[in-house]
C-alpha positions in Angstrom: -47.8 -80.4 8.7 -49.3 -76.9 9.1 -52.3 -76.0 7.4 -52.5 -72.8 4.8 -56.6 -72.3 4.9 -57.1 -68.8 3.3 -57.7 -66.1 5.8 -61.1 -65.1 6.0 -61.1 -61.3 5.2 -64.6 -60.2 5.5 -67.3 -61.7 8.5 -68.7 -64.8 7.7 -72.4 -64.6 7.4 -75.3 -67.4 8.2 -75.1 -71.3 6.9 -75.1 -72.8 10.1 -77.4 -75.7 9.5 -74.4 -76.2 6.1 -71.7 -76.2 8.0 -73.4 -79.0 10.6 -74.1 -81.2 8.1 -70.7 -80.2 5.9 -69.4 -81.7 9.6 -71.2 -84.7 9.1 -70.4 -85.4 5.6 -66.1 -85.0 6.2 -66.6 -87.4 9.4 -68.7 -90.4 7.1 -67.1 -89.9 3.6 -63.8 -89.4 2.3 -65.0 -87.0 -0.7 -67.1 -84.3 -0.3 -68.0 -81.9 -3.3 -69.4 -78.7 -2.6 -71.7 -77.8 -5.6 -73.9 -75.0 -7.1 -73.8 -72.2 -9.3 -70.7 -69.6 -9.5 -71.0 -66.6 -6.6 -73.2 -68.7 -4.1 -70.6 -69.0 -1.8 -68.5 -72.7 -2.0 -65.4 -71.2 -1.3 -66.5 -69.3 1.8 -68.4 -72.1 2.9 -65.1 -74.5 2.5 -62.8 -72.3 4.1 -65.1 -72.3 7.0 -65.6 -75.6 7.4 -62.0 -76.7 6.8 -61.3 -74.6 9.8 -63.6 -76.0 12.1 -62.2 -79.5 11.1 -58.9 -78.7 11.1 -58.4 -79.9 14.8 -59.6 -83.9 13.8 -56.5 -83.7 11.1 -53.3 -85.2 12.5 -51.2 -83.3 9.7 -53.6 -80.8 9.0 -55.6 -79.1 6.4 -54.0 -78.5 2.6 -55.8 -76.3 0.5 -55.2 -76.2 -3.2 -56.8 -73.2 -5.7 -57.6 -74.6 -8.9 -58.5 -71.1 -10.1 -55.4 -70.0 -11.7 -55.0 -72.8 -13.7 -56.2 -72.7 -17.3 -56.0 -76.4 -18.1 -54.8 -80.0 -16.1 -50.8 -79.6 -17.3 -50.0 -77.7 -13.4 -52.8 -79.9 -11.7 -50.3 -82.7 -10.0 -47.8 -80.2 -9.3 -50.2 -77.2 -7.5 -51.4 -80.6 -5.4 -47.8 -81.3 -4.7 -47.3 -77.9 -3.8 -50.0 -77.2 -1.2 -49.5 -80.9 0.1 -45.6 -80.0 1.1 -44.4 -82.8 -1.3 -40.9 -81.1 -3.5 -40.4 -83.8 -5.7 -37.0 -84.3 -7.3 -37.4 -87.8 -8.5 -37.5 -88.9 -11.9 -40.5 -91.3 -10.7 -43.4 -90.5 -12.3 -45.1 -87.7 -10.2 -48.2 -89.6 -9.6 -46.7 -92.2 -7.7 -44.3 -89.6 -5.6 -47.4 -88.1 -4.7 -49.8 -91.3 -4.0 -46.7 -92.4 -1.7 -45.9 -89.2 0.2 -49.8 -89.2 1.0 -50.2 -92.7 2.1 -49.5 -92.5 5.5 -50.8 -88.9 6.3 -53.7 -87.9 8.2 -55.2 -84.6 6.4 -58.0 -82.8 4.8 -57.0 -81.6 1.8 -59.2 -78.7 -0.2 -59.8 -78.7 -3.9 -61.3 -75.2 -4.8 -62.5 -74.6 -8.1 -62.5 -78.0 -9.8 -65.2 -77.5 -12.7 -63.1 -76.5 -15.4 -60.5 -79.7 -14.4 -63.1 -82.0 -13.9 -61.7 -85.0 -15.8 -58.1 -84.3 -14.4 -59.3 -84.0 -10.9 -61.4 -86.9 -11.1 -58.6 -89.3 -12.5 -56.0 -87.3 -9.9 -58.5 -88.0 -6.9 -58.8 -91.8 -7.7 -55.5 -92.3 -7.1 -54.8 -90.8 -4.3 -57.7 -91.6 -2.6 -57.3 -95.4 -3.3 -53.6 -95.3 -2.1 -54.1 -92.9 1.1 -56.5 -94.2 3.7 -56.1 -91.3 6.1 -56.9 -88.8 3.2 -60.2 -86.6 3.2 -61.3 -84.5 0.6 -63.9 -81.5 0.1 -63.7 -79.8 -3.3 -65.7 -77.3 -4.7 -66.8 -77.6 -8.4 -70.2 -76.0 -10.0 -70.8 -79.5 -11.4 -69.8 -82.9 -9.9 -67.3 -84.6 -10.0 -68.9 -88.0 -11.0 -66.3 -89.7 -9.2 -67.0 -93.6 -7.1 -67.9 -92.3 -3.2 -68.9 -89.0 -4.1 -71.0 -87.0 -1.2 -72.6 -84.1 -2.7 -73.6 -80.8 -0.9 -75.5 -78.5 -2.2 -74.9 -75.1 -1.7 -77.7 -72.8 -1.7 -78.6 -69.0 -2.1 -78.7 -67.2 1.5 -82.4 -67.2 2.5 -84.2 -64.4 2.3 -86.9 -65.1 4.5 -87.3 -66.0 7.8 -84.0 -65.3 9.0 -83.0 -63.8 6.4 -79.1 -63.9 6.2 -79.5 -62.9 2.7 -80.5 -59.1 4.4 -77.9 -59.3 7.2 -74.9 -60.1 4.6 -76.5 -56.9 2.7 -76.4 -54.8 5.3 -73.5 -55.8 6.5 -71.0 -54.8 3.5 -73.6 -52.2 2.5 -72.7 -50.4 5.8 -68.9 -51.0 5.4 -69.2 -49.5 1.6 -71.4 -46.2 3.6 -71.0 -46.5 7.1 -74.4 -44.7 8.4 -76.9 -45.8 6.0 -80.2 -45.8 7.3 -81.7 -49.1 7.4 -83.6 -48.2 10.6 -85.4 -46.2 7.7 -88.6 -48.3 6.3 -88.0 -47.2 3.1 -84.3 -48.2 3.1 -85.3 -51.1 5.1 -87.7 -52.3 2.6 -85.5 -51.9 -0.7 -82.9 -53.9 1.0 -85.1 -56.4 1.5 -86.4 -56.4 -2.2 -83.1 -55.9 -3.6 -81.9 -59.2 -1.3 -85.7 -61.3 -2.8 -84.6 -59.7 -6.4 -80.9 -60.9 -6.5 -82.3 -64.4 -4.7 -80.2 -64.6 -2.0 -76.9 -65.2 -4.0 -74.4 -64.1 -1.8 -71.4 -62.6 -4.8 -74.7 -60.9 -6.0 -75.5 -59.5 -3.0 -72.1 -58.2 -2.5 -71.9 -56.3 -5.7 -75.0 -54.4 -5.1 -74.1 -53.4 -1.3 -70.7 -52.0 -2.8 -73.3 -49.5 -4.9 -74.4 -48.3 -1.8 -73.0 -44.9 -1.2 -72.8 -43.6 -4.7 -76.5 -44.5 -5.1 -79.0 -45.1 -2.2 -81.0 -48.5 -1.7 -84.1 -47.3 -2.8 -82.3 -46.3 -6.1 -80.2 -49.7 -6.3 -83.5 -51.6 -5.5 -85.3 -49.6 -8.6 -82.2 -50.1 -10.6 -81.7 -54.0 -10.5 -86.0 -54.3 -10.6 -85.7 -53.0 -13.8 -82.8 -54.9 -15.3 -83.7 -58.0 -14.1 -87.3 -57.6 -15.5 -86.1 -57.1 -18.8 -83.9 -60.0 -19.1 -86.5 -62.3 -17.1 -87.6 -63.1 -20.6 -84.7 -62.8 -22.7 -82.6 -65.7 -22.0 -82.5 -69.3 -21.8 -80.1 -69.7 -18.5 -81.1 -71.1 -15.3 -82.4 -68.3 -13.3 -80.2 -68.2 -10.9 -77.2 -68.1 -13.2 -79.3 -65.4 -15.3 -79.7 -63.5 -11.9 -75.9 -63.2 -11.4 -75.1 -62.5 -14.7 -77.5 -59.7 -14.7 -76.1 -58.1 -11.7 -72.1 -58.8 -12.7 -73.3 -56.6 -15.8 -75.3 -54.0 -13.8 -72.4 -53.5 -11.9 -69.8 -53.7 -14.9 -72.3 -50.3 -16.6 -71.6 -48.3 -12.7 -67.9 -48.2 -13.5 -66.3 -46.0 -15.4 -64.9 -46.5 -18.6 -61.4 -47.3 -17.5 -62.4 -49.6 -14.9 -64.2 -51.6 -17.1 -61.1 -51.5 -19.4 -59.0 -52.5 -16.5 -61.3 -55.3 -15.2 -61.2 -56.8 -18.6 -57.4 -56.8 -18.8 -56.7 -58.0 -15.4 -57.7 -61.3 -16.2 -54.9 -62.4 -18.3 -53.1 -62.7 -14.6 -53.6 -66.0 -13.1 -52.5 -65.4 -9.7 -53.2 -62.8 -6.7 -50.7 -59.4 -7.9 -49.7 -56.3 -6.4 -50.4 -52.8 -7.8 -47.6 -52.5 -9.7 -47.9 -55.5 -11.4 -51.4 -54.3 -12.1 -50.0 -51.4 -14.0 -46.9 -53.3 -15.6 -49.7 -55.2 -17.4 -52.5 -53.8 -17.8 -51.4 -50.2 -18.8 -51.7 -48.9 -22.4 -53.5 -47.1 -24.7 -56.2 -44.6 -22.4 -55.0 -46.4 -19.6 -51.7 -45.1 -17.8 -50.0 -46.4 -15.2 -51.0 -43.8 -12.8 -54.6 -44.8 -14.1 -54.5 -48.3 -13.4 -54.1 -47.9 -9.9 -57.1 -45.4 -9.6 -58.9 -47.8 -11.8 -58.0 -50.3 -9.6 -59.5 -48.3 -6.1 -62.5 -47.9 -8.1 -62.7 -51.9 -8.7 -61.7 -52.7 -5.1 -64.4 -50.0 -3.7 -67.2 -52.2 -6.0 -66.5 -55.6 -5.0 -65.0 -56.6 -8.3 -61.3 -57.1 -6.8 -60.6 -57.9 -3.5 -58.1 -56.6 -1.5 -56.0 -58.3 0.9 -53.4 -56.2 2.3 -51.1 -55.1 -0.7 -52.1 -58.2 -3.0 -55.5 -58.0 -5.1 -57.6 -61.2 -6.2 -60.7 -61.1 -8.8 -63.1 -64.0 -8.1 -63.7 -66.8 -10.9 -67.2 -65.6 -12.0 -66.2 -61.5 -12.2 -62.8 -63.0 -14.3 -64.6 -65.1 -16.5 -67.0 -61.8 -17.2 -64.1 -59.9 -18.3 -62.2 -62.2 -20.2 -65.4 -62.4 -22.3 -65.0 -58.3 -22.8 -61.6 -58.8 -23.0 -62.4 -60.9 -26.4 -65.1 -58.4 -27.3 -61.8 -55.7 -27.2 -59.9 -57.5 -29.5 -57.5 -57.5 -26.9 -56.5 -61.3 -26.0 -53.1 -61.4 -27.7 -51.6 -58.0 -26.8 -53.0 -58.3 -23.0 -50.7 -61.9 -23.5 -48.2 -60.3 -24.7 -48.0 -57.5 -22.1 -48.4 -60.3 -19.3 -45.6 -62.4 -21.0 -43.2 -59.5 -21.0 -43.8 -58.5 -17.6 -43.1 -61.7 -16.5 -40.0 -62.0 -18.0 -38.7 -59.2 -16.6 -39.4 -60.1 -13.4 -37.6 -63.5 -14.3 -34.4 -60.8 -15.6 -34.4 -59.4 -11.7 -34.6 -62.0 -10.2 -31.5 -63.2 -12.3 -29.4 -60.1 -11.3 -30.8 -59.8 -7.6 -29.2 -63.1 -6.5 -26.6 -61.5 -4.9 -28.2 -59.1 -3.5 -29.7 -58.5 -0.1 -33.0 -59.2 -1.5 -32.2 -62.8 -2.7 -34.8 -64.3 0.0 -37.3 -61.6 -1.6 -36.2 -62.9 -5.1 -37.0 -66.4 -4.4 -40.6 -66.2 -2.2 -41.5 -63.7 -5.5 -40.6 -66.2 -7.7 -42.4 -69.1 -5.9 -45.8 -67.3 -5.3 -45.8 -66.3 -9.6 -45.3 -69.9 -10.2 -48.8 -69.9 -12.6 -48.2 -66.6 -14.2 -44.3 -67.8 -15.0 -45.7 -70.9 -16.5 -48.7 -69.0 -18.2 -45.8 -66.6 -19.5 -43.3 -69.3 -20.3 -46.1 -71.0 -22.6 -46.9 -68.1 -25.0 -43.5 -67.0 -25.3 -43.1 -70.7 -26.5 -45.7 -70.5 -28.8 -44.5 -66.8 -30.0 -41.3 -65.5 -29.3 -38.8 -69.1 -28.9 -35.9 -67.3 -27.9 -37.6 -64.8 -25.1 -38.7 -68.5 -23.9 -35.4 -69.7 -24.1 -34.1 -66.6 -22.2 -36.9 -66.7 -19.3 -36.1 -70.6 -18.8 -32.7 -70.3 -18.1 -33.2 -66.8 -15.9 -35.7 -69.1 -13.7 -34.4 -72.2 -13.8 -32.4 -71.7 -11.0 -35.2 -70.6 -8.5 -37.4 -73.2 -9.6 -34.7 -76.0 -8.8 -34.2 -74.4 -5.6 -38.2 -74.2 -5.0 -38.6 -78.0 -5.5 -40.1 -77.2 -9.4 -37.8 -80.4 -11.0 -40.2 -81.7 -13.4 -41.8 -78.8 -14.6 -38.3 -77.2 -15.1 -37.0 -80.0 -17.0 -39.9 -79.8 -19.1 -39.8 -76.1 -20.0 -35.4 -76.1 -20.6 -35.8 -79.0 -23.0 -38.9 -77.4 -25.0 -36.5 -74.2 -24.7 -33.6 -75.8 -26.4 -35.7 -77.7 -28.5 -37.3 -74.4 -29.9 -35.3 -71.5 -29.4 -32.2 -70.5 -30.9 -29.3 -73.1 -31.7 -26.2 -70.8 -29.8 -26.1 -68.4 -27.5 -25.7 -67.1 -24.0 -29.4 -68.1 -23.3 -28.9 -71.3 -24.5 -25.9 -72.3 -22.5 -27.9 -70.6 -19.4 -31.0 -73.3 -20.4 -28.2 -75.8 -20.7 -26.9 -75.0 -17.7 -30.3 -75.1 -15.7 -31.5 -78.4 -17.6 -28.4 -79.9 -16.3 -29.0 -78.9 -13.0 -32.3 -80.7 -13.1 -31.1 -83.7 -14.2 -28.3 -84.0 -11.5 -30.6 -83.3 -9.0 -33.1 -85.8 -9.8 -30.6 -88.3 -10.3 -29.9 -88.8 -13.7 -26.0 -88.5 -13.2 -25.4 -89.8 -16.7 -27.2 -87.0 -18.7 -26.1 -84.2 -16.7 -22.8 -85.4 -17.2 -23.8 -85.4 -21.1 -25.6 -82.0 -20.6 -22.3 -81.0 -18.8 -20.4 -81.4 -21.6 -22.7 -79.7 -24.1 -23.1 -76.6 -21.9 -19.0 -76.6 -21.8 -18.7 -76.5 -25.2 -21.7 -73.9 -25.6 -20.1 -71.4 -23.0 -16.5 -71.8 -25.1 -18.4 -70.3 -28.2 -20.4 -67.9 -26.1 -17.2 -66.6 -24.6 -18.7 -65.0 -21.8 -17.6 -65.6 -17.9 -21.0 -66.3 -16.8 -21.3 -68.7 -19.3 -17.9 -71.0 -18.8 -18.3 -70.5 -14.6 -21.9 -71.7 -14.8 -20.8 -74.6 -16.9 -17.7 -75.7 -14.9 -20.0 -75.6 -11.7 -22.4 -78.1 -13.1 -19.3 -80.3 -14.3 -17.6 -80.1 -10.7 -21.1 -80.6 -8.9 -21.4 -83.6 -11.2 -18.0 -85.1 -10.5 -18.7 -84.4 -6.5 -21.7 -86.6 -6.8 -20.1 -89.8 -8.8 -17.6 -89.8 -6.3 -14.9 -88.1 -8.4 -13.8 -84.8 -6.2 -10.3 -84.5 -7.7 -12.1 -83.8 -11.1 -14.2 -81.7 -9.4 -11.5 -79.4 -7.7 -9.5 -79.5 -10.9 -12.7 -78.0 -13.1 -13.7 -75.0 -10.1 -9.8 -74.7 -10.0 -9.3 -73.7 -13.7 -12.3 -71.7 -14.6 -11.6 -69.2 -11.4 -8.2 -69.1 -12.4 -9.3 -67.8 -16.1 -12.1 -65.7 -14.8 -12.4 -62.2 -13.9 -14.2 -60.9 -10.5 -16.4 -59.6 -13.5 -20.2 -58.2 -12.5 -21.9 -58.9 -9.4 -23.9 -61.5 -11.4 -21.0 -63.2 -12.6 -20.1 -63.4 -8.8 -23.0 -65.2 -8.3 -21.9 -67.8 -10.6 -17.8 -67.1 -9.2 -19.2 -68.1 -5.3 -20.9 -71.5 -6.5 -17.7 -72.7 -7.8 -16.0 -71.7 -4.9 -18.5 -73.7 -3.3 -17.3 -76.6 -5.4 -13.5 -76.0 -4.8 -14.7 -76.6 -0.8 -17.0 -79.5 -1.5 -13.8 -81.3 -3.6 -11.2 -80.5 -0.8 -13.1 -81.7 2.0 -13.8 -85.3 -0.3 -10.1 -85.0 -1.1 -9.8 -85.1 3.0 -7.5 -81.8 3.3 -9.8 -81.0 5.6 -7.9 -77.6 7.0 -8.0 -76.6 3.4 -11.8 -76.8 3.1 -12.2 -75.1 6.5 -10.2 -72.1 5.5 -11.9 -72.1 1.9 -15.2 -72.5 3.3 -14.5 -69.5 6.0 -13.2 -67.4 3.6 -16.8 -68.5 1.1 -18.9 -67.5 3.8 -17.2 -64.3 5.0 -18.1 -62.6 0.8 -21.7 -64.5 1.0 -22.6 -62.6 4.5 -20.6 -59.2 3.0 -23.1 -59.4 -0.1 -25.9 -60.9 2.3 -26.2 -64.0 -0.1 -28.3 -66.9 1.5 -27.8 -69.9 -0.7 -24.5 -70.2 -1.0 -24.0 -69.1 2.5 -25.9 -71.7 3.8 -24.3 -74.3 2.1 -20.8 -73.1 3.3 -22.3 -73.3 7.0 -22.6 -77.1 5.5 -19.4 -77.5 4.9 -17.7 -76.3 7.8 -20.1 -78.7 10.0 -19.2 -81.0 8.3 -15.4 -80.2 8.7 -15.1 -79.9 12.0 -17.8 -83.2 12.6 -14.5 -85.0 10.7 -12.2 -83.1 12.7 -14.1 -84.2 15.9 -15.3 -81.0 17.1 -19.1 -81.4 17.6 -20.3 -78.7 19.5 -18.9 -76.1 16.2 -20.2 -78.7 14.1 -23.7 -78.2 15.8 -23.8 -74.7 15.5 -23.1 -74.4 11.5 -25.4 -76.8 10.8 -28.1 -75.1 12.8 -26.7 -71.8 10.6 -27.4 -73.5 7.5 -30.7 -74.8 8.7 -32.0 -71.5 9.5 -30.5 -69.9 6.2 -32.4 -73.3 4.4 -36.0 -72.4 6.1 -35.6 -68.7 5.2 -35.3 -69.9 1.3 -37.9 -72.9 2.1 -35.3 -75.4 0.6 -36.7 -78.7 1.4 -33.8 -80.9 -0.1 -30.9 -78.0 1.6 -33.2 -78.9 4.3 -32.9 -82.6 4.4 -29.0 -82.6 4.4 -28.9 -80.3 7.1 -30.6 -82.1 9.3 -28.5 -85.3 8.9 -24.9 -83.3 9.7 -26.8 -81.6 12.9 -28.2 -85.5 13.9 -24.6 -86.6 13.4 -23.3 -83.7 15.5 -25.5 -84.1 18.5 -24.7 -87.7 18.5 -20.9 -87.6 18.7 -21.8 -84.9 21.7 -23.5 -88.5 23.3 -27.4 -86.9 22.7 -28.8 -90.0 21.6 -32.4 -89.1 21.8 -32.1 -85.8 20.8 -29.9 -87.2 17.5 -32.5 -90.0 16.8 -35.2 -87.5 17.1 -33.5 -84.9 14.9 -32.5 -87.9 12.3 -36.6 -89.1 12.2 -37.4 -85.2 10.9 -34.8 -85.3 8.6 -36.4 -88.7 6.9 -39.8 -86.8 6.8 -37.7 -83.7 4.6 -36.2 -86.6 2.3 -39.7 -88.3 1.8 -41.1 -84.8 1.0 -38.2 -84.7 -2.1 -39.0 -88.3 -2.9 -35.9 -89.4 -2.2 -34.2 -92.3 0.1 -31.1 -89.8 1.5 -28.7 -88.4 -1.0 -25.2 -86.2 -1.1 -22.3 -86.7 -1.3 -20.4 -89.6 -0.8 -18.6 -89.1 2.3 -22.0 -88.7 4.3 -22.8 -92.1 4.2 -20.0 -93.1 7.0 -21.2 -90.3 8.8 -25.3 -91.4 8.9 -24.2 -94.6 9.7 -22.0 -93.2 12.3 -24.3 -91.2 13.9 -27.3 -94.1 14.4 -24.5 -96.1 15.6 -23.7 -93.5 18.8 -27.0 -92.6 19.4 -28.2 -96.6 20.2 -25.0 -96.6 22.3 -25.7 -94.1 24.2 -29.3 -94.7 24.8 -30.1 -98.4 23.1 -32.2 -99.7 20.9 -35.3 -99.0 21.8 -34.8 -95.7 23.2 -33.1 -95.0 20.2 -36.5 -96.3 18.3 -38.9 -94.4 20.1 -37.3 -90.9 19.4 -37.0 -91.3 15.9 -40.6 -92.4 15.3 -41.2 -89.2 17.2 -39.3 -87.5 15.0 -40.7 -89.0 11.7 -44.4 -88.4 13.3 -43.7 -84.7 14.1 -44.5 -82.4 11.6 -42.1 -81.4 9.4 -42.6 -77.8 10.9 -42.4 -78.7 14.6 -39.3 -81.2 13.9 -37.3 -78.3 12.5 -38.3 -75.7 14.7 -36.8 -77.9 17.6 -33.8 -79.1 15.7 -33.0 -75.2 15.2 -34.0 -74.3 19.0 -31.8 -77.2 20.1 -34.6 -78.2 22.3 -37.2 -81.2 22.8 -40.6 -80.0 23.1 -42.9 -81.5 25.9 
């Protein structure tokens, strides 16, 4: 499994004698908490030491931001996520997890647990009880009060002796105003007061350097004196916390009265965003589009936002300051508001680009705003039920895709149960709850679902409606076993369709893709191949991935029946690569079975039991045993069968544990490269 540690953006200052014993604490415990006030560094600290421990992990380090989440309901499925589990199970999601993790070998990283204490703590018994190769380091301000619990303090930079508090100063202080003077004594000196004032605290620090340039040290030094003497006295926090808080509002009074506006409403985004999203939400009022992204270089150029290539982040202590103004504005419920709508539209395009040549950009968009969707999703649902209705069904799809089964079942039924009682957006929520419930395999309520969504899209009257509808019925008959239903609903809705809009020929290609899957269980196996050619000819002319990819299924499947292994190779490797590009895990999964089955009728038995063992680690990361249709069972049990003839037993045993102990990564990269790796 390949790790996703954050990329360090800025040099990495001091806490060597940390990071040793942060060493020691991962290799003699199982949970380690990083603790200590907001802006003294945890996160840098973690992302640094998870990198230097990252070689002792046989799968890896996983790290998980807690940030964006605003209470525990997206806490089991952001662990999920940044473990590689897709779960499409109707198992409770706890016990998908604790079982996916039981045998692994990893670090994983919980940043930012203090607001989800309770919920991490209950989250990280489990998992820890069930997974003995399992190694935690979280960061929290406060503990986690949890049984085996190592705690680290985390301290301000020192500020004498070797001072790393100074070297961090002058280090961003020079990258704010390259050719400050520090070889100066006086600037010398007021860097080193302003480093004893702000106590070493490294987010502190950071905000004063970024001052350097518009004012000089000696005048920041004077500046921050000042302040901090008159609130020395003034409140009741601990100092340190007092010390920050003085400096985030020293630094909020240097920027101008835009950026301050604009700091304030970024933090209704939960996520990293780009510029434009920036402006989608945050403009209004004095503050134009056009202004937001000046607003925004101003932020950047003061440490308040930080920029990592052509996404933006705000740290947890500088958000929580201006949500706080935020309420002093007034402004909480239109800044919602603007957020929700933005999001929504985004979940509109995405709905209309899917046949597109930007579908792949569709879907990794969709996937990396998974917290703002969800923060959208929920105050539409607690505002406007039928823009919540809309946005489910315009996501639903993705989310499917993405792995996102539970939380998408959850938010179509509280959809239908809310929003309007008819409608194209209902039958589209229909649509995509039934979906969900097929692939998790609840065959009886999608067939339910099925029916409800039939009659729904006969009242709508609108193509997209009845060929959405008639693909979930046919996809449902395909996987009871019943393809001469299914090739009798694809039959008759294309027959009373229209080519209609390109969206509707999203919706036209997936019940072609049904009429191909029906033929080829029907065994008129020249049929399917012709059907399935001419499927993926359009996909490829309109550059569409999914359904593409799932034709390249077919047809190696086809001609694996047919006997012709070598073609059937090569489509399934197409589909695999077409899978990976939309990080399908399930699409995934069944690829890797038909290119098993292929290199085994070519008398590969090694290769096919190796390619078979990385297909069982994609069907354990969807919680599954393997599924599809029903004519793939012959064929796995084919395929083990001519791989232990060709090679025997334990031949055959050895490559597949190989294959089940590669990581999922490495397993596909040689299934698609047609290679073993040394």
């Amino acid at each position: 499994m390949a790790s996703n540690i954050p990329e360090e953006t800025s040099s990495f200052v001091g806490r060597g004698a940390e990071l040793v014993g942060l060493e020691h604490a991962l290799a003699t415990g199982r949970l380690t908490t990083l603790t200590g006030t907001g802006g003294v560094g945890k996160t840098r600290l973690a992302v640094r030491a998870a990198v230097r421990a990252e070689p002792g992990y046989r799968d890896g380090v996983r790290w998980a931001d807690l940030a964006p989440l605003h209470d525990d309901e997206l806490l089991l499925a952001t662990v999920s996520d940044a473990v590689g589990l897709s779960d499409h199970t109707l198992r409770m999601p706890i016990d998908v997890l604790c079982e996916w993790l039981a045998d692994k070998q990893l670090l994983l990283v919980l940043d930012s647990c203090e607001h989800l204490r309770p919920a991490c703590a209950h989250l990280l018994g489990e998992i820890l009880t069930t997974s003995p190769g399992l190694t935690v380091l979280a960061t929290s301000r406060q503990p986690l009060d949890i049984k085996g619990e190592q705690l680290v303090e985390v301290e301000p930079l020192p500020v004498e002796g070797a001072a790393d508090a100074l070297t961090l100063f002058r280090e961003r202080a020079g990258a704010a105003a390259p050719g400050t003077p520090f070889d100066e004594p006086a600037t010398a000196a007021a860097a080193a007061e302003v480093c004893r004032r702000l106590e070493g605290i490294p987010l502190a620090i950071e905000l004063a350097a970024a001052a350097v340039g518009r004012q000089s040290v000696q005048e920041i030094a004077h500046r921050l004196g000042h302040r901090l003497d008159v609130f020395a006295d003034a409140s009741l926090r601990p100092v340190r916390h007092r010390t920050l808080r003085t400096t985030i509002g020293w630094s909020h009074e240097l920027c101008a009265p835009l950026e301050r506006l604009l700091w304030a409403r970024l933090t209704v985004l939960r996520g990293d965003f780009d510029e434009d999203t920036a402006a989608t939400v945050c403009a209004g009022g004095p503050l134009t589009r056009d202004g937001v992204r000046a607003a925004l270089r101003g932020l950047v150029a003061k440490s308040v936002v930080v920029r990592d290539g052509v996404r933006h982040r705000m740290l947890d202590t500088l958000r929580e300051y201006g949500r706080m103004w935020l309420a002093e504005l007034g402004e909480e419920r239109a800044a919602a508001d603007r957020h929700a709508a933005c999001f929504l539209q985004l979940a509109r395009s995405a709905h209309a680009g899917w046949t597109g040549d930007d579908q792949i950009l569709w879907y990794h968009r969709i996937a990396e705003s998974h917290a703002d969707l969800c923060a959208a999703l929920d105050h539409l649902l607690a505002h406007d039920t039928a823009a919540a209705q809309e946005m489910a069904g315009r996501i639903g799809f993705f989310w499917c895709c993405c792995g996102h089964l539970p939380q998408t079942r959850g938010y179509a039924q509280r959809a239908l149960d809310a929003g309007p009682a008819r409608g194209p957006h209902r039958t589209r929520a229909l649509w995509v709850l039934g979906i969900c419930l097929l692939l998790q395999g609840d065959h009886r309520a999608a067939e339910r679902t099925g029916e409800e969504c039939t009659r729904a899209a006969a009242e709508d009257g609108t193509d997209e409606g009845v060929l959405a509808a008639a693909y979930l019925r046919g996809l449902t008959h395909l996987m009871t076993g019943e393809p001469e239903k299914g090739l009798r609903e694809a039959e008759r809705v294309l027959r009373a369709t229209g080519a209609g809009t390109p969206l509707e020929s999203a919706y036209r290609l997936r019940c072609h893709l049904i009429t191909v899957f029906a033929l080829t269980g029907l065994g008129r196996l020249d049929e399917a191949g012709e059907a399935a050619a001419v499927l993926r000819a359009a996909c490829e002319a309109q550059d569409e991935c999914w359904t593409r990819s799932y034709a390249d299924y077919q047809l190696a499947l086809i001609a694996l029946l047919q006997g012709r292994a070598e073609p059937a190779a090569a489509h399934a490797r197409s589909m695999l690569a077409g899978k990976h590009r939309l990080r399908d895990s399930f699409g995934i999964a069944l690829g890797l079975d038909i290119l098993a089955a292929a290199i085994a009728a070519q008398g590969e038995g090694a290769r096919a039991a190796r390619v078979y063992g990385t297909g069982h680690v994609y069907w354990r990361m969807v919680g599954h045993p393997q599924r599809g249709t029903p004519e793939l069972g012959p064929l796995r049990e084919a395929c083990e069968r001519q791989a232990r003839e060709a090679v025997g037993d334990a031949a055959y045993l050895r490559a597949f544990e190989q294959g089940r102990a590669d990581s999922a990564e490495a397993g596909l990269a040689l299934a698609l490269h047609g290679e073993l790796l040394t």
